[in-house]
KOLBALO-985402 format. One record per residue: x, y, z of N, C-alpha, C, O in turn; chain. Coordinates in Angstrom, 1 decimal. Layout:
<pts>
{pt {X,Y,Z},{X,Y,Z},{X,Y,Z},{X,Y,Z},'A'}
...
</pts>
This chain:
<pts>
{pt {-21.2,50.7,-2.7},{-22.4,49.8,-2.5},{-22.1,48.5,-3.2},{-22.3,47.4,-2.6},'A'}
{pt {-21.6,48.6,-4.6},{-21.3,47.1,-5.1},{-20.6,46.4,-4.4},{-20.8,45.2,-4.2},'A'}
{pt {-19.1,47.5,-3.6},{-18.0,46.6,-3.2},{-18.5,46.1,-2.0},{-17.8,45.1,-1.7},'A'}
{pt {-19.5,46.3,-1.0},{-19.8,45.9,0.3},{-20.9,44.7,-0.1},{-21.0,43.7,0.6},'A'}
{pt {-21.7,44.9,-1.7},{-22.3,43.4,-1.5},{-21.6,42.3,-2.4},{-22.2,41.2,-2.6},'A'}
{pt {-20.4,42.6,-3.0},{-19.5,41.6,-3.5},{-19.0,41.0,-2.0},{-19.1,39.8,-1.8},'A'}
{pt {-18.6,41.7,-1.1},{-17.7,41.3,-0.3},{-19.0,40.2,0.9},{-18.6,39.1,1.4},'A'}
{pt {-20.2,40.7,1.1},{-21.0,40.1,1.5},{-21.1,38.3,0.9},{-21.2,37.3,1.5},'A'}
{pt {-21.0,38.8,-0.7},{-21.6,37.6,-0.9},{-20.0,36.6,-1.3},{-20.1,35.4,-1.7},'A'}
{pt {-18.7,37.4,-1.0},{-17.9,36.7,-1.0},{-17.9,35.5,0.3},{-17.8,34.3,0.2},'A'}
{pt {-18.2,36.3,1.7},{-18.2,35.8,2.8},{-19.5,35.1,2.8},{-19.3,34.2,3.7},'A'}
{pt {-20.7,34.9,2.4},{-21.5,33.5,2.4},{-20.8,32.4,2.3},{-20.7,31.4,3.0},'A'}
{pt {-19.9,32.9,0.8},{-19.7,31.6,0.1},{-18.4,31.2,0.7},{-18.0,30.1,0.2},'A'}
{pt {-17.5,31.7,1.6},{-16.4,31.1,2.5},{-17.6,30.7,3.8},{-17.8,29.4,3.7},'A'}
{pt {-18.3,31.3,4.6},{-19.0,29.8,5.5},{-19.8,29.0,5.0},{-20.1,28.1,5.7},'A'}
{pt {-20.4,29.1,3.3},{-20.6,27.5,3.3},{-19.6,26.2,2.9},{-19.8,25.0,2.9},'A'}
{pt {-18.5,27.0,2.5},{-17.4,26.0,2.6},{-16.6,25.7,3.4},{-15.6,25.0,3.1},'A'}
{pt {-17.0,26.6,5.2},{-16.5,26.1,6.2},{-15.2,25.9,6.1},{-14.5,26.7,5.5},'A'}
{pt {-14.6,24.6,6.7},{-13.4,24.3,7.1},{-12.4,23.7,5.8},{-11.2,23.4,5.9},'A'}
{pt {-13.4,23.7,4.5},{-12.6,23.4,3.5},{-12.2,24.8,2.8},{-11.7,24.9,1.7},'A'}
{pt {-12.5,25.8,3.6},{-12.7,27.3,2.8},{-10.7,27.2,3.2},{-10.1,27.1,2.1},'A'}
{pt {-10.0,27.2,3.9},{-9.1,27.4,4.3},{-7.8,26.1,3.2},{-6.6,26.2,3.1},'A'}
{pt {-8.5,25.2,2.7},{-7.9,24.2,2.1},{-8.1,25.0,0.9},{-6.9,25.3,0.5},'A'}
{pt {-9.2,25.7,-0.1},{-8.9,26.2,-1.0},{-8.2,27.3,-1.0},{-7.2,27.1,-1.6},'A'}
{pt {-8.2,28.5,-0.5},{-7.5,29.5,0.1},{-6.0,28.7,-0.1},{-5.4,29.2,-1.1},'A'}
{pt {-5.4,27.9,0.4},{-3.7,27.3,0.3},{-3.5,27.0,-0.7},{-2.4,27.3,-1.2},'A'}
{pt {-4.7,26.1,-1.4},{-4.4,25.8,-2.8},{-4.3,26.9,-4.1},{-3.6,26.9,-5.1},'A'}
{pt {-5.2,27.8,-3.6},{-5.2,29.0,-4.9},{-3.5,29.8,-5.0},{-2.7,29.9,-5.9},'A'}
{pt {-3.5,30.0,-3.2},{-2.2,30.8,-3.0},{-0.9,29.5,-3.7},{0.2,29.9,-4.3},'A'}
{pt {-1.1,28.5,-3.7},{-0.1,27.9,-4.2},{0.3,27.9,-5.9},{1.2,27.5,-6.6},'A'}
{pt {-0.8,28.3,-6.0},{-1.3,28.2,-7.9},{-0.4,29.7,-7.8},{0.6,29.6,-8.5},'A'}
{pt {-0.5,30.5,-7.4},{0.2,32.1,-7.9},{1.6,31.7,-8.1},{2.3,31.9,-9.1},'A'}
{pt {2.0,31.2,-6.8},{3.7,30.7,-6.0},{4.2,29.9,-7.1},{5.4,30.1,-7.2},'A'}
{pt {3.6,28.9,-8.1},{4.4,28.1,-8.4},{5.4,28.3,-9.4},{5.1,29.1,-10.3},'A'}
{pt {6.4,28.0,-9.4},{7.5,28.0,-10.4},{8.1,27.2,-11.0},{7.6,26.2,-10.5},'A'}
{pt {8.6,26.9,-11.7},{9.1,25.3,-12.4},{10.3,25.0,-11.4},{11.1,25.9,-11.2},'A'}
{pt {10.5,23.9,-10.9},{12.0,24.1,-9.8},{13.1,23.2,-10.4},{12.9,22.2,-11.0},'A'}
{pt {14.4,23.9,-10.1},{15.3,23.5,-11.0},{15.4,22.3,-10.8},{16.2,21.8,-11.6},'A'}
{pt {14.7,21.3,-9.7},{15.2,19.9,-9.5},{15.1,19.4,-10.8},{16.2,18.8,-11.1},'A'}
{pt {14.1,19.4,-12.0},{13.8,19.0,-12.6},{15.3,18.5,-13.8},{15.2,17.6,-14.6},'A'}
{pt {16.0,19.1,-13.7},{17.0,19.3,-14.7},{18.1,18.4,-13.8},{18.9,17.6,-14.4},'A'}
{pt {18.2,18.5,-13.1},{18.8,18.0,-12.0},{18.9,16.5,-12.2},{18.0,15.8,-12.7},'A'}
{pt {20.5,15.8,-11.9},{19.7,14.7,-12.2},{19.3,13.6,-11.1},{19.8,13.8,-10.0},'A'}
{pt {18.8,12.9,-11.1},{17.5,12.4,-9.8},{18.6,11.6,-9.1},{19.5,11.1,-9.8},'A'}
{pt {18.7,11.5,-7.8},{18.9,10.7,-6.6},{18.5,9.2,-6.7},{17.5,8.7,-7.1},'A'}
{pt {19.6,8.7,-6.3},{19.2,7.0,-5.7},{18.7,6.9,-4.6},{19.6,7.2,-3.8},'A'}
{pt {17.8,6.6,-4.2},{17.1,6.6,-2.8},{17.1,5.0,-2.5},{17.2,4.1,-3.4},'A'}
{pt {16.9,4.9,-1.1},{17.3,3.4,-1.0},{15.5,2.9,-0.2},{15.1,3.5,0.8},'A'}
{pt {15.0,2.2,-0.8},{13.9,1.4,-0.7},{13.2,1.4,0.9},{12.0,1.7,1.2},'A'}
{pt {14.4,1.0,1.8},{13.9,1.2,3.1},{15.3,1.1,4.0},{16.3,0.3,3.9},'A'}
{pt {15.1,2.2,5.0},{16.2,2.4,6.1},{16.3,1.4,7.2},{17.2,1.4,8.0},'A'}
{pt {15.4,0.5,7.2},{14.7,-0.2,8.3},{16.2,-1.6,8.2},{16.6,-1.9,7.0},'A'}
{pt {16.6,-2.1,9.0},{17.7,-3.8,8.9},{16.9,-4.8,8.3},{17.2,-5.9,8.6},'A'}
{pt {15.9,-4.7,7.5},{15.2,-6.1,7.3},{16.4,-6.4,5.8},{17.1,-5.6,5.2},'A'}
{pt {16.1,-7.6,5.6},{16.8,-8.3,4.2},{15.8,-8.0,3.1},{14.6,-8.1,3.1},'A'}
{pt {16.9,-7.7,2.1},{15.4,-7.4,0.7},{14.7,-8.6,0.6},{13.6,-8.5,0.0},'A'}
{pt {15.2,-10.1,1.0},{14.3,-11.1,0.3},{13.1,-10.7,1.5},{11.9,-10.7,1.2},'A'}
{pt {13.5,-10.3,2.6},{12.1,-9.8,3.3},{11.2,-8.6,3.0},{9.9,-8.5,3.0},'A'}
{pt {12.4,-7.6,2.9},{11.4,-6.6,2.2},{10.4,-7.0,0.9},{9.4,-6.3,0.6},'A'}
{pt {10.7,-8.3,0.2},{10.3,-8.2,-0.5},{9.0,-9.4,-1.0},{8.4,-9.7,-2.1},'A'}
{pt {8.9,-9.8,0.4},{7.9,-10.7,1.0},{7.0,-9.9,1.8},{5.9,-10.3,2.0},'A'}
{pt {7.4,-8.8,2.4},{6.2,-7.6,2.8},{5.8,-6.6,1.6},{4.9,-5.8,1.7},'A'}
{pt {6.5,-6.7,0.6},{5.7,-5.7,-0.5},{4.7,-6.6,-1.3},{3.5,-6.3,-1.6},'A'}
{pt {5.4,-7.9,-1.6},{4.5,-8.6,-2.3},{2.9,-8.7,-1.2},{1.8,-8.8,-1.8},'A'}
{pt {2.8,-8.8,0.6},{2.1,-9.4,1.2},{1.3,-8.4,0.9},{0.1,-8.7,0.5},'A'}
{pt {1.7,-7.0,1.1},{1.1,-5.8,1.3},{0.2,-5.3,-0.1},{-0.8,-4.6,0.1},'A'}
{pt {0.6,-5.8,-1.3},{0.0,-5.7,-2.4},{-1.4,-6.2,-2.2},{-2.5,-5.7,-1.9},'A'}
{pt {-0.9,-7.6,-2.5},{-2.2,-8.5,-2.2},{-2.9,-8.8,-1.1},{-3.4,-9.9,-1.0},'A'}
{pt {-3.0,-7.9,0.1},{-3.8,-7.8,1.4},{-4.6,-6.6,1.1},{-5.7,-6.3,1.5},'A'}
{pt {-3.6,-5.8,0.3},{-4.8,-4.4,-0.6},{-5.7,-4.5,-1.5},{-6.7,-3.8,-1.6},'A'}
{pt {-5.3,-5.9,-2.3},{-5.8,-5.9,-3.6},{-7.5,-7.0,-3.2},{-8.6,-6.9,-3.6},'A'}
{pt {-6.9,-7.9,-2.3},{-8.3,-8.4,-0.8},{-9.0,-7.5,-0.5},{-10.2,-7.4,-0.8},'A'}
{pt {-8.2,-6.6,0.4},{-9.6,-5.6,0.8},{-10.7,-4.4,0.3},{-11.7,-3.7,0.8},'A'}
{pt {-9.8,-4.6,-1.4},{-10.5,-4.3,-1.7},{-11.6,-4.6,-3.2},{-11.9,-3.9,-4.1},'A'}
{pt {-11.9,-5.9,-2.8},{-12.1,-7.1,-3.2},{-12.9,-8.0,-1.8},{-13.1,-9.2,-1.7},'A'}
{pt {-13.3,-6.7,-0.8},{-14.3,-7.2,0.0},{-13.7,-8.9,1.1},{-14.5,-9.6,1.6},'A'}
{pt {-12.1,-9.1,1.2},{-12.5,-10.5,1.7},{-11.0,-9.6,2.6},{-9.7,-9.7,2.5},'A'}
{pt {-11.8,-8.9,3.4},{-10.9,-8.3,5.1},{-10.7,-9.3,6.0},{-9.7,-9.2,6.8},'A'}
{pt {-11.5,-10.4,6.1},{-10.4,-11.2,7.4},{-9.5,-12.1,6.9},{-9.0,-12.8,7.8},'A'}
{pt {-8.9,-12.4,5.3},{-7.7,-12.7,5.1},{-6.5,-11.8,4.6},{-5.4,-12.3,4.4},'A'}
{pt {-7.0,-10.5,4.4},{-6.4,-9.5,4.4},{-5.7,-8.8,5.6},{-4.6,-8.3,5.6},'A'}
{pt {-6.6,-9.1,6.9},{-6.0,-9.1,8.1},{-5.4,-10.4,8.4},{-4.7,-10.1,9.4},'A'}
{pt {-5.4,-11.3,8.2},{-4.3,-12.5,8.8},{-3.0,-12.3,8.4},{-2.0,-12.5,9.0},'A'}
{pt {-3.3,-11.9,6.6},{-1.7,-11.4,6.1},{-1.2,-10.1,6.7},{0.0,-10.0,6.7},'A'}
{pt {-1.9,-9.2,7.3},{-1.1,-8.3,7.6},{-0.4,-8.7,8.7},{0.8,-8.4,8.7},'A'}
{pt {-1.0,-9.4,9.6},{-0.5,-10.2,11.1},{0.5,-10.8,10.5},{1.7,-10.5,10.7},'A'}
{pt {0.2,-11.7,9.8},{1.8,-12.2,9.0},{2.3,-11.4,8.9},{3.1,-11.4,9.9},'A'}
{pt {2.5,-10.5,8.2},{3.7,-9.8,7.9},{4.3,-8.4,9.3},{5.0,-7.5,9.1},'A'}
{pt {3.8,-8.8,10.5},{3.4,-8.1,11.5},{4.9,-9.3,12.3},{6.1,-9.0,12.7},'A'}
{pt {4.1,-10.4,12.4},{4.7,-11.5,12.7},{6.6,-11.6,11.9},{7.7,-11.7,12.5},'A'}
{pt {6.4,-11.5,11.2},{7.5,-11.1,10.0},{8.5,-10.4,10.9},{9.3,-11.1,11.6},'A'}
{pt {8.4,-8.8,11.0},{9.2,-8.5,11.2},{9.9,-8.4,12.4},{11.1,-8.1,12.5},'A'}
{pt {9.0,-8.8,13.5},{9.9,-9.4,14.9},{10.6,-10.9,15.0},{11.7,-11.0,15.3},'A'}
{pt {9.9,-11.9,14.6},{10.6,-13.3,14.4},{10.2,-14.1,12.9},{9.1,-14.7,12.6},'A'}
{pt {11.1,-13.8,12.1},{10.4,-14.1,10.8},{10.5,-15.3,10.3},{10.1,-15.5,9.2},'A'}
{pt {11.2,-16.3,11.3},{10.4,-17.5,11.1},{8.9,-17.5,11.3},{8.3,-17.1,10.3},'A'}
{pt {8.3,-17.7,12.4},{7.2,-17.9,12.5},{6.1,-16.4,11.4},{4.9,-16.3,11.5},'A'}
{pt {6.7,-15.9,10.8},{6.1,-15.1,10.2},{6.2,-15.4,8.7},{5.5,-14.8,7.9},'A'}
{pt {7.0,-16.2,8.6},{7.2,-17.1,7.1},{6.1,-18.2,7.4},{5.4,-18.5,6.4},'A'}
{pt {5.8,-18.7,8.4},{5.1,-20.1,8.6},{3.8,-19.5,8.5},{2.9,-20.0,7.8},'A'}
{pt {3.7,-18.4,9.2},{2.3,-18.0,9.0},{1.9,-17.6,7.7},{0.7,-17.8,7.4},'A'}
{pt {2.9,-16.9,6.9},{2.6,-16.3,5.6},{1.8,-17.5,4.9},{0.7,-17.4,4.5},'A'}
{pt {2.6,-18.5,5.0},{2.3,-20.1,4.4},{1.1,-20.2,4.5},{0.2,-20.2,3.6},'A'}
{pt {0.9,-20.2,5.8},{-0.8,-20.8,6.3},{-1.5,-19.6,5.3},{-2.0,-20.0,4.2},'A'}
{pt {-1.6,-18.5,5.6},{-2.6,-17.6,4.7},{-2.7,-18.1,3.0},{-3.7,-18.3,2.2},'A'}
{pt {-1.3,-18.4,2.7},{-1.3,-18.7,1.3},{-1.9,-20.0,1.4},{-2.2,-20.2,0.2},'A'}
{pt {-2.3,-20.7,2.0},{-3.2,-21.8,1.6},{-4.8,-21.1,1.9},{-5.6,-21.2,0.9},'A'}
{pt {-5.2,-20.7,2.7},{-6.4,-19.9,2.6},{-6.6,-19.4,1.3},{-7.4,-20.0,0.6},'A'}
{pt {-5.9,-18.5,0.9},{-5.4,-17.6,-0.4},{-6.1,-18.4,-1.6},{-7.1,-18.2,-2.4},'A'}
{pt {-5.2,-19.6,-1.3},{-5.7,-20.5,-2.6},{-7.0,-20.9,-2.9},{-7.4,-21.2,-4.0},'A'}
{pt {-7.9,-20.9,-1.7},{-9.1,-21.6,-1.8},{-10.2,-20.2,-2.2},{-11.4,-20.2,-2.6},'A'}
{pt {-9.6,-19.5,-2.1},{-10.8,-18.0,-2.6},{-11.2,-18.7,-4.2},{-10.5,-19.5,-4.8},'A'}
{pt {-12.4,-18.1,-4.5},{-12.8,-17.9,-5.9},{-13.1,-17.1,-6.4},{-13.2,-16.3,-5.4},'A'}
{pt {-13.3,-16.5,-7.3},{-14.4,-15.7,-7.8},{-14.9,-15.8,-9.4},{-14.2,-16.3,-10.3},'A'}
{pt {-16.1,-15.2,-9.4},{-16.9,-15.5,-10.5},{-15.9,-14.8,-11.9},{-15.6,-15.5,-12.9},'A'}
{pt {-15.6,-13.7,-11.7},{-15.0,-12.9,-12.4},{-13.5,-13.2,-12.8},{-12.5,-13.1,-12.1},'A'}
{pt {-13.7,-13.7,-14.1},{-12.4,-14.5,-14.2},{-11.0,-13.5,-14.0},{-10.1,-13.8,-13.3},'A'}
{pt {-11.1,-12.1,-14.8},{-10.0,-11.5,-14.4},{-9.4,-10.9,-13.2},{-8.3,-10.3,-13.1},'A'}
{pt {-10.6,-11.2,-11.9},{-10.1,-11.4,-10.9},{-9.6,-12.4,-9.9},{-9.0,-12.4,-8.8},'A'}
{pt {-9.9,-13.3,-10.7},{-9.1,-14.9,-10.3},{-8.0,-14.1,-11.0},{-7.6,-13.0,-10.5},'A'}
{pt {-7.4,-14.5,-12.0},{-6.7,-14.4,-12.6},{-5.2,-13.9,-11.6},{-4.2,-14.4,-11.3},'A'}
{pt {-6.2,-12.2,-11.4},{-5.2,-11.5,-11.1},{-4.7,-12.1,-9.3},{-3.6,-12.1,-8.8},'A'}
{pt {-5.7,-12.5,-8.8},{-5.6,-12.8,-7.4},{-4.4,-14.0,-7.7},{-3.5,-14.0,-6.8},'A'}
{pt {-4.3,-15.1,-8.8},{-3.7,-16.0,-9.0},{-2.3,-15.3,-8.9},{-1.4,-15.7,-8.1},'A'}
{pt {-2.0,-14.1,-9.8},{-0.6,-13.6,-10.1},{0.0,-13.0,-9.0},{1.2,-12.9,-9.0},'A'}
{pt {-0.9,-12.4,-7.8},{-0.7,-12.0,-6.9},{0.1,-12.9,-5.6},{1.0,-12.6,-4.8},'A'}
{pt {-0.8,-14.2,-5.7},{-0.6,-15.2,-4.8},{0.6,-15.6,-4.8},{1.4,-15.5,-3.9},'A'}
{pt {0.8,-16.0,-6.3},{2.3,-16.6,-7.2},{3.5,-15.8,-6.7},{4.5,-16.4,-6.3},'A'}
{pt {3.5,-14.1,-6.7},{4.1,-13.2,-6.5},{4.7,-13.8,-5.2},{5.8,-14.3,-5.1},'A'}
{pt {3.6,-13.7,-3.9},{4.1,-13.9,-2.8},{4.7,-15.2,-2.5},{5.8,-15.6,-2.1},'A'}
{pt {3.8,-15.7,-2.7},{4.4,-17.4,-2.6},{6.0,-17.7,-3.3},{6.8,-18.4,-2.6},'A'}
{pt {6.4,-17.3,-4.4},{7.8,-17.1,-4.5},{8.5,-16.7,-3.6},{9.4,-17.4,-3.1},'A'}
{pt {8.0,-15.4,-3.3},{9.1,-14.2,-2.1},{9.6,-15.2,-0.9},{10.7,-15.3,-0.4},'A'}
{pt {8.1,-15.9,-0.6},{8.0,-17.0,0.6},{9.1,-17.8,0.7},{9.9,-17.9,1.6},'A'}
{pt {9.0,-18.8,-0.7},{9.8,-19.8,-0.8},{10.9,-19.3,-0.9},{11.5,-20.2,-0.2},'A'}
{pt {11.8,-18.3,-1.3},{13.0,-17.4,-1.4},{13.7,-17.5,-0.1},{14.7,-18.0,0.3},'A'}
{pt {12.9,-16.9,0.4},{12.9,-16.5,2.0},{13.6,-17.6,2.9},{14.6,-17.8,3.6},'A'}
{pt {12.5,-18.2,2.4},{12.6,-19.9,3.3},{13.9,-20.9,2.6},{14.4,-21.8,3.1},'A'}
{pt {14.0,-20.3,1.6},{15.4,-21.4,1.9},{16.4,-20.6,1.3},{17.2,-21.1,0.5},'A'}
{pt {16.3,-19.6,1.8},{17.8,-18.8,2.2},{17.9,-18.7,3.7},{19.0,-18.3,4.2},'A'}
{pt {16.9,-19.2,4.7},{17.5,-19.2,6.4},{17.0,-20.9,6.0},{16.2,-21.4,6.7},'A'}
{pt {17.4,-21.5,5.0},{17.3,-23.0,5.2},{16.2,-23.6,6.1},{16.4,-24.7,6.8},'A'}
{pt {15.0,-22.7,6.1},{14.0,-23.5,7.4},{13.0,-24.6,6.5},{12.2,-24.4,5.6},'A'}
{pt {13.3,-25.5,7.1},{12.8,-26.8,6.1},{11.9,-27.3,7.5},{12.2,-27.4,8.7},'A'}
{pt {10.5,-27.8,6.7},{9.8,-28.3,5.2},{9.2,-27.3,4.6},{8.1,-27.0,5.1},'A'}
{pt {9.7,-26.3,3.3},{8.6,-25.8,2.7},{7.6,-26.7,2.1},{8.0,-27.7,1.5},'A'}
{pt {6.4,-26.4,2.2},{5.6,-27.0,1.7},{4.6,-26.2,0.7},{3.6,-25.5,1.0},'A'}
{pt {5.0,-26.6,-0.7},{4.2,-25.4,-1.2},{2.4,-25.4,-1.1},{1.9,-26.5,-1.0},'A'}
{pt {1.6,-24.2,-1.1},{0.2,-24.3,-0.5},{-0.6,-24.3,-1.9},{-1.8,-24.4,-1.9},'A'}
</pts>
């Protein structure tokens, strides 16, 4: 009698957790399984940043763009968050015009404020970030006039 109303009141409490009843169930079973794995001792791999032909001064004008189009959206200001992504969209099929454009955003970029100084702040170190990668970029394929924004 106990075990039929344990088992009762086990199965409420799997359909009120529905479709997440199946996410805890993988998780518990994974809590029994775990073991320490020898990778640990192991010693770690060099892994290479990205498989993709782009140039690291580019990769590294899409990590900076990508930072700070995160650090916008979430910071509430999405349609210059979306122009840089388009920049950096622009980027990687013709990256001239995806440098020119980055530019233009960075002058947008600059005109933001905010009340909260450590968000200026950090938006400033962010900008700076990119805007280097930019200028890097740009006069390693020699495309002149940079103009800084």
């Amino acid at each position: 009698m106990g075990l039929v109303a344990g088992l009762l009141v086990l199965a409420g409490v799997v359909v009120m957790l529905g479709p997440n009843a199946k996410k805890l169930v993988r998780r518990l079973a994974g809590l029994r399984r775990r073991h320490p794995s020898l990778s640990v001792f192991q010693p770690t791999r060099t892994r290479e940043v990205s498989a993709s032909g782009l140039n690291p001064k580019t990769q590294r004008v899409l990590e900076a763009a990508s930072r700070l189009g995160s650090w916008l959206r979430a910071h509430n200001h999405e349609e210059v968050a979306r122009d840089l992504r388009n920049a950096a969209g622009r980027l990687t099929t013709d990256e001239p015009a995806g440098l020119y454009a980055m530019q233009t955003v960075l002058r947008r970029v600059r005109s933001l404020t905010f009340d909260d100084h450590a968000a200026q702040e950090r938006l400033k170190g962010l900008s700076n970030e990119l805007r280097k990668a930019v200028q890097d970029r740009f006069e390693q394929l020699e495309l002149l006039p940079f103009r800084r924004p």
